[in-house]
C-alpha positions as CSV (number, residue, x, y, z in Angstrom):
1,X,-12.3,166.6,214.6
2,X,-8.8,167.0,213.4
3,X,-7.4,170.0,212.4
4,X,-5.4,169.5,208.9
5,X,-4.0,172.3,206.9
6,X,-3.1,176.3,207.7
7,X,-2.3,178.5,205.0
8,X,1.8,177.7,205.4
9,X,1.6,174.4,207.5
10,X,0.2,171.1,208.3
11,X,-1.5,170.1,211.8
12,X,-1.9,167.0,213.3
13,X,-3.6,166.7,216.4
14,X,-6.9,168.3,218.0
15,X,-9.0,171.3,217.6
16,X,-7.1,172.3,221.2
17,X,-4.3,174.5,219.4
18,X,-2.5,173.8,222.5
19,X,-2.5,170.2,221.8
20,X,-2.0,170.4,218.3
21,X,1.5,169.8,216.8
22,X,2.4,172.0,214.0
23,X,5.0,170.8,211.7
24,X,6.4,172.0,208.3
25,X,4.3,170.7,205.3
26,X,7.2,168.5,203.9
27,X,7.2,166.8,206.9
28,X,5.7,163.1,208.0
29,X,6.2,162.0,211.3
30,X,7.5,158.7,212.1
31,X,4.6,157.5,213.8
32,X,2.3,158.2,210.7
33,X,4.6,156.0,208.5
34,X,4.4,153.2,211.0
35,X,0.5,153.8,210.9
36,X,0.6,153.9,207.1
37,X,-0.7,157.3,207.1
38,X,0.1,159.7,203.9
39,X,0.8,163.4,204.5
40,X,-2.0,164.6,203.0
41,X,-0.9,167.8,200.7
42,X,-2.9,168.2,198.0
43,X,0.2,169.0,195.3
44,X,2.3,165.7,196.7
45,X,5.1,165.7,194.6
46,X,4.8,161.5,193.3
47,X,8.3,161.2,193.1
48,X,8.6,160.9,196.8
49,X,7.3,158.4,199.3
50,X,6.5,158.8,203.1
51,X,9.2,156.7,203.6
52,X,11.3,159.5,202.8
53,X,10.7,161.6,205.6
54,X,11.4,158.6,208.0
55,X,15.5,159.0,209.0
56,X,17.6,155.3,209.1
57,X,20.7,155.6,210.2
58,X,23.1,152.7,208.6
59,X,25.9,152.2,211.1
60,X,29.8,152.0,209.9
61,X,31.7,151.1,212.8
62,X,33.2,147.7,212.3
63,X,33.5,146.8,216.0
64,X,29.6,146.7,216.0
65,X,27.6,143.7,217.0
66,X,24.3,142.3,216.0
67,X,21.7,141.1,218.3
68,X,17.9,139.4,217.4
69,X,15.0,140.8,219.7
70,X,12.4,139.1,221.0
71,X,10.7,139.0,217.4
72,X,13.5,138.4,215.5
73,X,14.7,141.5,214.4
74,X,18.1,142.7,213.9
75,X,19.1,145.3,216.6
76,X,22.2,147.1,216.5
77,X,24.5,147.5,219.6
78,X,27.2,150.3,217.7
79,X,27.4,153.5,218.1
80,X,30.0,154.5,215.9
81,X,30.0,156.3,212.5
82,X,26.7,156.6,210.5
83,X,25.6,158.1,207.5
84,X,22.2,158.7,206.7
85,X,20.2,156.5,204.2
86,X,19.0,157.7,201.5
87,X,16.9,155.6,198.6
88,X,18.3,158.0,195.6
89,X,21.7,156.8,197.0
90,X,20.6,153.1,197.1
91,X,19.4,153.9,193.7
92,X,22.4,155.7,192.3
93,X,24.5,152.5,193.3
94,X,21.8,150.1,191.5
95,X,22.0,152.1,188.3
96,X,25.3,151.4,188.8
97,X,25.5,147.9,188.6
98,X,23.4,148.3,185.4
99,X,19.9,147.7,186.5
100,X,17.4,149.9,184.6
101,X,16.4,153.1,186.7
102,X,12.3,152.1,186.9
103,X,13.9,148.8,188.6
104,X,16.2,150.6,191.4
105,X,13.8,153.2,192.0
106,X,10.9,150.1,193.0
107,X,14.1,147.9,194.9
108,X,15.2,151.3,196.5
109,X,11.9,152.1,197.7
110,X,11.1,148.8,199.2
111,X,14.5,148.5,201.1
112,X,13.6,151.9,203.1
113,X,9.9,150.1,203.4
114,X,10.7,147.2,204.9
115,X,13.8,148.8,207.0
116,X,10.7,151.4,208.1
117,X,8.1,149.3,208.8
118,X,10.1,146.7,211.0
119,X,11.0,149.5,213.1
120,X,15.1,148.9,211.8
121,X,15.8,152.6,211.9
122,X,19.8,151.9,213.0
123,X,20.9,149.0,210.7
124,X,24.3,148.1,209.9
125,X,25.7,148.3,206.8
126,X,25.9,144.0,206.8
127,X,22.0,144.2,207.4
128,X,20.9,147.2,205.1
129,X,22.7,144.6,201.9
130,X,21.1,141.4,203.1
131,X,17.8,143.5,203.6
132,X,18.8,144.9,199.4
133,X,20.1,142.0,198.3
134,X,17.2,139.7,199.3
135,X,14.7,141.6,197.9
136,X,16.7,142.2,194.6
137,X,16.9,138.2,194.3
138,X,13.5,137.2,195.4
139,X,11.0,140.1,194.6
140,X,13.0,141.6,191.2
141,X,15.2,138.6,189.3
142,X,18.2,140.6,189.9
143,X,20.8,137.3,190.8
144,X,24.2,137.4,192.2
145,X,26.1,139.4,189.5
146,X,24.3,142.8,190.0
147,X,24.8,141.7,193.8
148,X,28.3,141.7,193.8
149,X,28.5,144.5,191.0
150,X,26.8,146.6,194.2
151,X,29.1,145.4,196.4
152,X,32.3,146.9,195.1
153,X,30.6,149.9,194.0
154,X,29.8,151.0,197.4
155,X,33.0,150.2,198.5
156,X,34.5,152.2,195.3
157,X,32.6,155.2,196.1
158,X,33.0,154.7,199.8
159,X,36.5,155.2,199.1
160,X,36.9,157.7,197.0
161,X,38.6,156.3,194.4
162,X,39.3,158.7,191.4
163,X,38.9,157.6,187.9
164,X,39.5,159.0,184.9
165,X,37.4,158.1,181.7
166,X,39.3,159.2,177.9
167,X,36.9,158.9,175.0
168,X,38.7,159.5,171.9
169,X,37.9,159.5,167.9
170,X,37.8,161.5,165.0
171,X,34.9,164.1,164.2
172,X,31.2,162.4,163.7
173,X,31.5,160.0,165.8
174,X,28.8,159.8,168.3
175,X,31.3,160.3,171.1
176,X,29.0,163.2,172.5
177,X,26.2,160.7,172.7
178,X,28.2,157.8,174.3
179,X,29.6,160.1,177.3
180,X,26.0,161.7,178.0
181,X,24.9,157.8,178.2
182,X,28.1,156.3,180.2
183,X,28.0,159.1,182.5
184,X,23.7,159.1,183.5
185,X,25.1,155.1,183.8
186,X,27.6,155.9,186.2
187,X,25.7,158.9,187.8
188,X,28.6,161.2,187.6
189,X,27.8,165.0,186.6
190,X,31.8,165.5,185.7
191,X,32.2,165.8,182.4
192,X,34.9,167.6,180.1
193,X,34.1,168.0,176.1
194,X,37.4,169.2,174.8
195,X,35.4,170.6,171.5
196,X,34.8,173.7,174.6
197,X,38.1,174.6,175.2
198,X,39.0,174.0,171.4
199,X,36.6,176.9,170.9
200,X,37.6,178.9,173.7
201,X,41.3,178.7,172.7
202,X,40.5,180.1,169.2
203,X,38.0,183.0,170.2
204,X,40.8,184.1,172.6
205,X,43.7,183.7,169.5
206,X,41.2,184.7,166.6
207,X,38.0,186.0,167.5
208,X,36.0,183.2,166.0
209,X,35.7,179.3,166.2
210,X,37.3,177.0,163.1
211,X,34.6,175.6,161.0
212,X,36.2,171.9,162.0
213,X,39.2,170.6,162.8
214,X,40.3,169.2,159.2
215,X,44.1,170.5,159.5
216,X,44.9,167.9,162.2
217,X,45.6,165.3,159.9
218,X,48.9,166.8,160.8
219,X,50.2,164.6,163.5
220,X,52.4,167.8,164.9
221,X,49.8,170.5,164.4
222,X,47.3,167.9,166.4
223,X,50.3,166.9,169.4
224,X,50.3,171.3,169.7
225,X,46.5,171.6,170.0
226,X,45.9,168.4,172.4
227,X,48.9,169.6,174.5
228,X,47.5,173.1,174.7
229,X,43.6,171.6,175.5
230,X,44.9,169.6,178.4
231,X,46.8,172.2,179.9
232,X,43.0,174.0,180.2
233,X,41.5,170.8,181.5
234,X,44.4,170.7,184.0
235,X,43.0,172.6,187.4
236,X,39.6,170.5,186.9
237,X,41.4,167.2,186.6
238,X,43.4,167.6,189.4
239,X,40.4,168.5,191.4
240,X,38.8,165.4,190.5
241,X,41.3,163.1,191.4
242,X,41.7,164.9,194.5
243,X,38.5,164.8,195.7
244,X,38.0,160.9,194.2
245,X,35.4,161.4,191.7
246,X,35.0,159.8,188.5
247,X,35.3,162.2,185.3
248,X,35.2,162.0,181.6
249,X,37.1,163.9,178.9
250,X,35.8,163.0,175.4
251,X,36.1,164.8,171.9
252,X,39.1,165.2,169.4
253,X,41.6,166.4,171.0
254,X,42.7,163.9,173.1
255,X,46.5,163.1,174.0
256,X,46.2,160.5,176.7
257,X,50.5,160.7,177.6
258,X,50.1,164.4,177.5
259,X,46.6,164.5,180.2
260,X,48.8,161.4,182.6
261,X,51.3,164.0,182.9
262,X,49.1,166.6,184.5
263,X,49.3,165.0,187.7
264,X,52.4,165.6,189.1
265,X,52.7,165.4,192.8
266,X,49.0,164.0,193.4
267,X,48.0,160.0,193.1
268,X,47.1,160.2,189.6
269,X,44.1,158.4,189.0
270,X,43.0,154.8,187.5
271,X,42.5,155.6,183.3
272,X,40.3,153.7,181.1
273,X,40.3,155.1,177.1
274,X,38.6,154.3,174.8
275,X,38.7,154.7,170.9
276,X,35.3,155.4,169.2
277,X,34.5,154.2,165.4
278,X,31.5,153.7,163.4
279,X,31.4,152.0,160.0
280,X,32.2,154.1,156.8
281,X,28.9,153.8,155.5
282,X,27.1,155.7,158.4
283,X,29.7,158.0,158.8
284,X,30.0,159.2,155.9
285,X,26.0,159.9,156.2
286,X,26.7,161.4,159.5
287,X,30.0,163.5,158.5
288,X,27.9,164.8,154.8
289,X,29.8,163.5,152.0
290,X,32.8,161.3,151.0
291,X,35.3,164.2,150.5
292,X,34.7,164.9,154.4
293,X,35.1,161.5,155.3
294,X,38.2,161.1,154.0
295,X,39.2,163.8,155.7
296,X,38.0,162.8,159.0
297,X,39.9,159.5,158.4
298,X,43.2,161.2,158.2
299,X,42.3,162.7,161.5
300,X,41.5,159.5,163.3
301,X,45.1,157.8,161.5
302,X,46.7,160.5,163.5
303,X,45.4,159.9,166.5
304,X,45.9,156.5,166.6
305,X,49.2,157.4,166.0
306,X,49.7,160.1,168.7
307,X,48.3,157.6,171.3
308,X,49.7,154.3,170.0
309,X,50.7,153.5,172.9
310,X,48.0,154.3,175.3
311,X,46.0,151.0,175.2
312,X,43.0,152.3,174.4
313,X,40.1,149.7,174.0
314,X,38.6,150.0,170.4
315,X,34.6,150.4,170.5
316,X,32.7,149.8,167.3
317,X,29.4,151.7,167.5
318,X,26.4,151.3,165.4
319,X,24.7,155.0,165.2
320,X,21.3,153.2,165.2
321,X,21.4,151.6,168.7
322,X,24.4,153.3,171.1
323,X,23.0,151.1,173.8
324,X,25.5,148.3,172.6
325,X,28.4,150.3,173.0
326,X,27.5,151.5,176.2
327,X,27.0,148.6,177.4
328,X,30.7,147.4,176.6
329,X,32.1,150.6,178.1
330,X,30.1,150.4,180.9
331,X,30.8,146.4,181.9
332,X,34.5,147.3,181.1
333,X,34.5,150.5,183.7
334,X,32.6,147.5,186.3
335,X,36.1,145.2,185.9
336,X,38.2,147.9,186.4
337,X,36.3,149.1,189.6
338,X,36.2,145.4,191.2
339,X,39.8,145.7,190.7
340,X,40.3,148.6,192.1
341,X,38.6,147.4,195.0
342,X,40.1,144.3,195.7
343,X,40.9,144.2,199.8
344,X,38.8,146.7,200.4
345,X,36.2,147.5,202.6
C-alpha cells in the first residue's frame, strides 16, 4: 500500500517510512515521467505539465559531437556550456515568430515530451531545433517561415542585442493600445509611456497635470517638452541598451534626434519608429469633436516636422481591428532582427 500525501509533502514509496522517499509536493521525479505517472495533488495547477519538473539540459558548446545509440537516438558527447530548457522560453521565442500563444504553448509542450520521453535529457542546441522544427512542420502547419523567423530570434536574444522601439503620433491615437499589443508580441515587459513623465514634469513645476497637450502645435514649445521627457527617460534607456533588451517609448512627446543622443559613450542601440494615424472620421469620434481634432492635427504637423528626418515608417490604423497594424509593426521589427543577425550564431 503506498503511502501518498502528508500534511506539507508528497511520499512515494512503501508504508516502511524508512523506505519511503519524501520529496516536496511540487516535485515529480524523473522516473515517474518516464512511467507516465502524474503527481497526484489535488489543486494541480493545469497550466503545468509533469514534463516540467523533468530538467534537459541543451548543450552550447560548439566543439560538441553527436553520436546515434544503439536505438537511434541522438546522444551528446559535450560537456561544455548549458542552459536549462524551459517550455515558456521555447514558447516566448514562438510567439515571437508570430504564432498564436494556444499554438506555442501545445508545440512547446510536445518538444519537452518527446525530448522526455526518449530519454534526450542533454540535447544540443542543433537537435532541440530539429526536434521543434519537425514537429512545428508536421504535427502544427507551421512551414519554413516561422522556422527561420525562430531561428534568428534565438540567436537575437542569445545575443543580447538592444533595440529600441519609437511609437510616435498626435493625441487619440491608439498608440497606448498598439505598444500593449507589440510588446505581449515580442514578450518584452520594458515599456516607457512618455504621457508619465509629461505628468510627472508638471506636478513637480505646477502642482497639477495639463488637461492635454493642445499648446504643442508650437514646434519650439514641443522641441522644449520632448527634450526635457527624454532627459527623464535617459537612465532607463541606457540601461536597456546596456543590458540588450528590447524597449519601447511611445506617446506624444517623442523627439527621435533628441532620445539617439542619449547614448553617448555606450553602443547605441538598433531604432525602429514608427508614426501612428487613424482616419479623420474615427478620430474625430475618438478625440470628441471637430474643434479638438483640429487641434490634434496641428500637433501631429509638428511632429512630423520635429522628426522629418528620422525615417519613421507611417502606420495607418483602423481603431476597429489594431490587429492589422500590429501585424505590420511586428513583421517590420522580424526584418530588422534577421538583419541584425546576419553572421551570427
Amino acid at each position: 500500500m503506498d503511502a501518498r500525501t502528508t500534511s506539507d509533502s508528497k511520499v512515494w514509496g512503501t508504508e516502511n517510512s524508512n523506505d519511503a522517499r519524501v520529496v516536496p509536493t511540487f516535485v515529480c521525479r524523473i522516473e515517474d515521467a518516464h512511467n507516465g505517472l502524474e503527481p497526484s495533488h489535488p489543486t494541480e495547477n493545469k497550466i503545468s505539465s509533469r514534463y516540467d519538473f523533468v530538467k534537459v539540459k541543451v548543450q552550447l558548446n560548439h566543439l560538441e559531437s553527436e553520436d546515434s545509440d544503439q536505438n537511434g537516438r541522438i546522444q551528446t558527447n559535450a560537456r561544455g556550456h548549458y542552459y536549462v530548457l524551459s517550455r515558456f522560453l521555447i514558447m516566448r521565442y514562438l510567439a515571437g515568430t508570430g504564432i498564436n500563444i494556444a499554438d506555442a504553448n501545445r508545440i512547446a509542450l510536445r518538444v519537452k515530451k518527446q525530448l522526455v520521453s526518449l530519454n534526450e535529457l542533454r540535447p544540443t542546441q542543433r537537435r532541440l531545433e530539429d526536434v521543434l522544427f519537425t514537429i512545428m512542420r508536421t504535427e502544427f502547419g507551421y512551414g519554413e517561415k516561422y522556422c527561420d523567423a525562430y531561428r534568428f530570434l534565438t540567436i537575437f536574444y542569445t545575443n543580447r542585442i538592444p533595440l529600441l522601439i519609437l511609437m510616435y503620433g498626435t493625441v487619440c491615437t491608439g498608440k497606448s493600445t498598439l505598444c500593449r499589443m507589440l510588446a505581449e508580441t515580442l514578450n518584452t515587459p520594458t515599456v516607457l509611456h512618455t504621457q508619465v513623465a509629461v505628468d510627472t514634469l508638471d506636478i513637480v513645476n505646477s502642482g497639477r497635470c495639463r488637461e492635454a497637450p493642445w499648446e504643442l502645435h508650437v514646434l519650439d514649445d514641443l522641441r522644449e517638452l520632448c527634450g526635457a521627457v527624454a532627459k527623464g527617460m535617459r537612465a532607463e534607456l541606457r540601461s536597456a541598451a546596456e543590458s540588450g533588451k528590447i524597449i519601447i517609448v511611445e506617446g506624444v512627446h517623442v523627439d527621435v534626434a533628441e532620445i539617439r543622443s542619449l547614448y553617448d559613450g555606450l553602443r547605441p542601440p538598433t531604432v525602429c519608429t514608427f508614426c501612428i494615424h487613424i482616419p479623420a472620421d474615427q478620430h474625430i469620434l475618438q478625440i470628441g469633436g471637430e474643434e479638438k481634432h483640429k487641434a490634434a492635427v496641428a500637433i501631429d504637423e509638428a511632429l512630423m516636422r520635429l522628426n522629418a528626418e528620422a525615417g519613421a515608417v507611417s502606420v495607418q490604423v483602423d481603431i476597429l481591428d489594431y490587429s492589422k497594424a500590429v501585424n505590420f509593426m511586428h513583421n517590420r521589427l522580424l526584418e530588422v532582427i534577421k538583419n541584425l543577425t546576419v553572421g551570427m550564431k
